[in-house]
C-alpha atoms as one frame of an Amber mdcrd trajectory, in Angstrom:
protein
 -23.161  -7.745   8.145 -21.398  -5.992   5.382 -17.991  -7.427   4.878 -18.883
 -10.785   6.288 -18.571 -12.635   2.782 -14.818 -10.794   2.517 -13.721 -11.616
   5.804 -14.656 -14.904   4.857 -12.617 -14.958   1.963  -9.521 -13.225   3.249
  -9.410 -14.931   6.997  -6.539 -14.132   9.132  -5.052 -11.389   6.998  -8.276
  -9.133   8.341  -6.571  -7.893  11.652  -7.481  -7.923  14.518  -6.074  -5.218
  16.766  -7.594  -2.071  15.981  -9.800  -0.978  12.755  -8.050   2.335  12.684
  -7.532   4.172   9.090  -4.215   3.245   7.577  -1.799   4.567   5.247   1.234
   2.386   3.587   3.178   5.222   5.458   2.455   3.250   9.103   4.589   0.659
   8.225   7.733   2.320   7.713   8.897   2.472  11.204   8.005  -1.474  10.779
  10.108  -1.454   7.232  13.105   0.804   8.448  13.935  -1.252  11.508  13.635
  -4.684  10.084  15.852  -4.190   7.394  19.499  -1.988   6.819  18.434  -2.009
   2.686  14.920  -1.005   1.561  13.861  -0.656  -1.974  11.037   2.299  -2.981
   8.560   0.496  -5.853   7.332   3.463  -8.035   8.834   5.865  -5.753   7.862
   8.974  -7.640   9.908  11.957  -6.526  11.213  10.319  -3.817   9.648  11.977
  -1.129   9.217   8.243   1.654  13.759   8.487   1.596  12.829  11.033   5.100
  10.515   9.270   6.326  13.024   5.816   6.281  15.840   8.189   6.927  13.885
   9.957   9.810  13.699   6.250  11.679  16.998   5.028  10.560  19.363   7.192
   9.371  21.860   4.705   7.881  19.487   3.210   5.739  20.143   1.955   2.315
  17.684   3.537   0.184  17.094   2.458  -3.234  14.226   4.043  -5.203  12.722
   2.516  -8.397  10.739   3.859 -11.136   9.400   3.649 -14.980  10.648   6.850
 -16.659   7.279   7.823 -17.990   6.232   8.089 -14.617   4.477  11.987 -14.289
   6.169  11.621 -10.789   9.304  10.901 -11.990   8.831  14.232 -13.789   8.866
  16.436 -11.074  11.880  14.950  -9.046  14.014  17.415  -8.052  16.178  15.883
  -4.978  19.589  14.573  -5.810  20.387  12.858  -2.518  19.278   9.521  -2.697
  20.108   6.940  -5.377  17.713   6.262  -7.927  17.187   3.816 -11.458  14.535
   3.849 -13.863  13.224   0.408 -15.166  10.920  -1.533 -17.495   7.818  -2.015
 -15.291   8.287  -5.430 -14.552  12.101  -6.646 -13.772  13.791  -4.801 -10.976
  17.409  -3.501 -11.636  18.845  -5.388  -8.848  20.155  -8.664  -8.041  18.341
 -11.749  -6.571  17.999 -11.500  -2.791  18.870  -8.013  -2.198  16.674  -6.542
   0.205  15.386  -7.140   3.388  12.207  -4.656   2.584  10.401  -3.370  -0.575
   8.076  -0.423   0.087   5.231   0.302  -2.696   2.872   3.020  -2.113  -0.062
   3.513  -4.410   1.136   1.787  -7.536  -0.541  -1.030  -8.189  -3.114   0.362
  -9.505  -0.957   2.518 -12.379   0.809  -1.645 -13.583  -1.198  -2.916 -16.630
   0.045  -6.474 -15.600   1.025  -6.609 -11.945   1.663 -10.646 -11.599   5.390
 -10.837 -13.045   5.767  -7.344 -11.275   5.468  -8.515  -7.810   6.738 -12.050
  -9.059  10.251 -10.120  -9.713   9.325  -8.568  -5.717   9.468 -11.705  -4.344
  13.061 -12.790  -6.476  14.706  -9.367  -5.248  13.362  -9.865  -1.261  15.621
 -11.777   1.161  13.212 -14.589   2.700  11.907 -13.302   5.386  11.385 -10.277
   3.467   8.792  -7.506   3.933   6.522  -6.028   1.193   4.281  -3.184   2.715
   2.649  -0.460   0.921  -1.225   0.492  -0.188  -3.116   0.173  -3.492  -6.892
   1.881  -4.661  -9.714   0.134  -4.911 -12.895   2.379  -5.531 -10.208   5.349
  -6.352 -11.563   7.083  -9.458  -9.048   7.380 -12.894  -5.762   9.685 -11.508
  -2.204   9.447 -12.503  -2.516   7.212 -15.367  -4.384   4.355 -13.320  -5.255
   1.617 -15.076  -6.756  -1.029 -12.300  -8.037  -1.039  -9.061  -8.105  -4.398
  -7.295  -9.896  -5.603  -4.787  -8.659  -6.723  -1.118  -9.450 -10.026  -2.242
  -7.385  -9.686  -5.328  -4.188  -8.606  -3.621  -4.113 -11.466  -1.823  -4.399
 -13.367  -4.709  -1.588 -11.391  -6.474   0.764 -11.977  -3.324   0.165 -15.566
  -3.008   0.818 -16.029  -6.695   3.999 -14.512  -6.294   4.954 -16.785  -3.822
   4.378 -14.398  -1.219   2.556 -14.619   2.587  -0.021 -12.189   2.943   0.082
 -10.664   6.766  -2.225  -8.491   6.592  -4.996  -6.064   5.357  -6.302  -2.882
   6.499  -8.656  -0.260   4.889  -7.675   3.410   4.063  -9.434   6.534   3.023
 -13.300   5.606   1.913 -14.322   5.219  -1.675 -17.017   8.317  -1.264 -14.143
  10.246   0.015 -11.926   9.720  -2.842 -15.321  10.643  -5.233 -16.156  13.523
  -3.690 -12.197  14.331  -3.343 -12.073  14.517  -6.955 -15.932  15.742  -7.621
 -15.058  19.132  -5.525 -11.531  19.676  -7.682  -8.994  18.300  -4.858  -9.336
  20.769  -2.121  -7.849  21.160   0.847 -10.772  20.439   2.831 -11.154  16.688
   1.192  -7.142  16.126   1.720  -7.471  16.411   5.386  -9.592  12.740   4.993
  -6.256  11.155   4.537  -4.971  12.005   8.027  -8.004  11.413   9.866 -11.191
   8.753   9.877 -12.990   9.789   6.270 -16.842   9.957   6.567 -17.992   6.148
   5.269 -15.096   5.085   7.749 -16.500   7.416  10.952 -19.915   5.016   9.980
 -18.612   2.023   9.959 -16.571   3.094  14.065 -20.267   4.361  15.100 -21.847
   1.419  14.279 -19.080  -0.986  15.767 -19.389   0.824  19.469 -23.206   0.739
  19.151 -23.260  -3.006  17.863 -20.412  -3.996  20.231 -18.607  -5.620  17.307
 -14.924  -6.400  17.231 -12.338  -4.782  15.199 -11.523  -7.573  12.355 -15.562
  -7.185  11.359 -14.636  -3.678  11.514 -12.157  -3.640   9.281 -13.418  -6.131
   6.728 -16.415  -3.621   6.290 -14.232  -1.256   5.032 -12.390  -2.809   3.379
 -15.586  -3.517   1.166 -16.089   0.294   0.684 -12.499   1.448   0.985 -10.726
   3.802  -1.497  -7.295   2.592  -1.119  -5.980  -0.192   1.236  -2.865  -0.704
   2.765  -1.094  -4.321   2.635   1.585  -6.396   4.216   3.379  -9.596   3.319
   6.774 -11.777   3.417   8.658 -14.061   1.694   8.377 -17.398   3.368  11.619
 -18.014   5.112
């Protein structure tokens, strides 16, 4: 079955539980209640501070980002502490945080290795790194790489890092025809509910009886963006 060879290659870190669409938003509650200090990882305009806030509001928020960044650009909010930095060596000290969150941003780092090699030196151990990177995403936002399920786990365990998990977001054909039709309104509402390659993969499962990790690896193989969570080893 499609996905088979993946599954395969990514074992445990396929889950299990459900083969529901994700977003690298799900695991904030997770994030915001492990840890009193998170740190944001491209955090744009800042926008995931309420969502952490909205769970715990004493949080320690810290949000990161290169200047050039056309997110950065359009920051407005000046209630939450931000620093820019040099795309590869975060501007904190060893051991600082008990979570770093990184939505989308993967694919926008030329070199990601020494990136998430300097995520691993700033986490506590123990340490959660959640967030979600494209795969079959066309060119947006200066991207310069998509990489494959296969390849994150790679990147993680080359930092040093244990890869928990993997689950599959919005489809790849969602995020085409998302960009085909000019970014409407009608294709954004894929993001907060199953997107069409994803609804095919769920009909199939109930009709073949199969179980939710072959579920998931199967979109993962078609997936647009996928969401990911690992730890420093204690």
């Amino acid at each position: 079955m499609l996905g088979d060879d993946l599954h395969a290659a990514l074992g445990a870190s396929v889950p299990s539980d459900h083969s529901r669409q994700t977003l690298a938003d799900d695991y904030i509650p997770r994030l915001a209640t492990s840890s009193a200090e998170v740190l944001d990882l491209g955090c744009g305009t800042g926008d995931s501070v309420d969502q952490f806030r909205a769970v715990n509001p004493s949080i320690s928020w810290l949000g990161v980002d290169v200047e050039s960044s056309p997110e950065v650009a359009r920051r407005t909010r000046t209630d939450a502490e931000f620093r820019t930095f040099d795309g590869v060596r975060l501007p904190t000290e060893n051991s600082t945080f008990g979570a770093v969150f990184c939505k989308q941003v993967l694919e926008h780092v030329t070199n990601p290795g020494p990136l998430v090699g300097d995520v691993a030196r700033v986490l506590r151990p123990g340490g959660l790194f959640a967030g979600s990177t494209s795969q079959l995403e066309p060119y947006h936002s200066l991207s310069v790489g998509n990489p494959t399920p296969y390849g994150v786990k790679l990147l993680l365990e080359g930092a040093g890092l244990e890869l928990l998990e993997l689950r599959p977001g919005i489809d790849g054909l969602a995020l085409v025809l998302h960009r085909v039709f000019g970014m409407r309104a009608f294709t954004r509402r894929w993001w907060s509910r199953e997107s069409p390659l994803n609804r095919a993969v769920e009909a199939y499962r109930r009709v073949g009886r199969l179980d939710a990790a072959r579920a998931n690896a199967a979109k993962l193989v078609v997936c647009g963006q996928f969401a990911f969570l690992a730890r420093r080893p204690v």
